[in-house]
N, C-alpha and C positions, 0 to 999 in steps of 0.2 A: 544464358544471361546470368549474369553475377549481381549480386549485392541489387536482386529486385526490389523494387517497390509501388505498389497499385497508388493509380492517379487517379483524380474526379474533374472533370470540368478540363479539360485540358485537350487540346484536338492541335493536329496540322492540318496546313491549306496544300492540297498538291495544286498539279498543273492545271486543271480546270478549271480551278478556282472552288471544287469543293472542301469542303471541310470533312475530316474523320477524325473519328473519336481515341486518342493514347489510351489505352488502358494501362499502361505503367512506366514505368523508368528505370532502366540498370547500368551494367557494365557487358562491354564485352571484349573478349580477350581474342587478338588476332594473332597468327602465329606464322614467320614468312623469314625468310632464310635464317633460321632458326633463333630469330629473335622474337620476344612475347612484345605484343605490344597492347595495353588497354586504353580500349575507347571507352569516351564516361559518356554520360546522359544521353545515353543512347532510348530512345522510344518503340514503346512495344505496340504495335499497331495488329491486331491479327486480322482485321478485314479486309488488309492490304495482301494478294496474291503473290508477294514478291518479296525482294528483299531490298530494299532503298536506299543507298547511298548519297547522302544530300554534302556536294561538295561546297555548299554555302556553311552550312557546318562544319566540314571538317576545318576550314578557313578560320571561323570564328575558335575553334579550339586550337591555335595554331600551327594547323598544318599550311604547307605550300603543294599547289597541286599543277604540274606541265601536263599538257594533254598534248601526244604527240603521232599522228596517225592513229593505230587501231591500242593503243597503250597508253594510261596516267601514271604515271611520276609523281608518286608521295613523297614527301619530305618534313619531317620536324622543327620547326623555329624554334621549340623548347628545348631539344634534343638532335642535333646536328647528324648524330650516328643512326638517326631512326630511319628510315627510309623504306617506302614498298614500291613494286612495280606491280600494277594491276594489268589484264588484256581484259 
């Protein structure tokens, strides 16, 4: 994580409706046909076993996301050239 910073008071609600506690906030840099791409405010949860990708988020920071059988279809609104194919 890049350009960390510790949080207080500050939690997400997953799928069951509980709440967990952010212990911080950074950046993190994804790297996919050979282009860098950084996500911002991204949250550091560690009591969470996994790694979470919240496509309500990525939306709000302008991405456009296709979900097409077993693959998503990233795309940039800010950045027309950004693009990822996740499986």
């Amino acid at each position: 994580m890049i350009n960390y910073k510790l949080v207080q008071n500050k939690s997400i609600l997953v799928a069951n409706r509980y709440r967990i506690s952010i212990e911080g906030i950074g950046e993190i840099l994804v790297i996919t046909n050979n282009t860098e791409i950084l996500i911002t405010r991204v949250n550091y949860v560690p009591s969470l076993k996994t790694t979470l990708l919240s496509s309500k988020e990525l939306v709000n920071k302008g991405w456009e996301i296709i979900f097409k059988k077993d693959i998503a279809l990233l795309s940039s609104k800010i950045d027309a050239s950004l693009k990822i194919i996740a499986k």
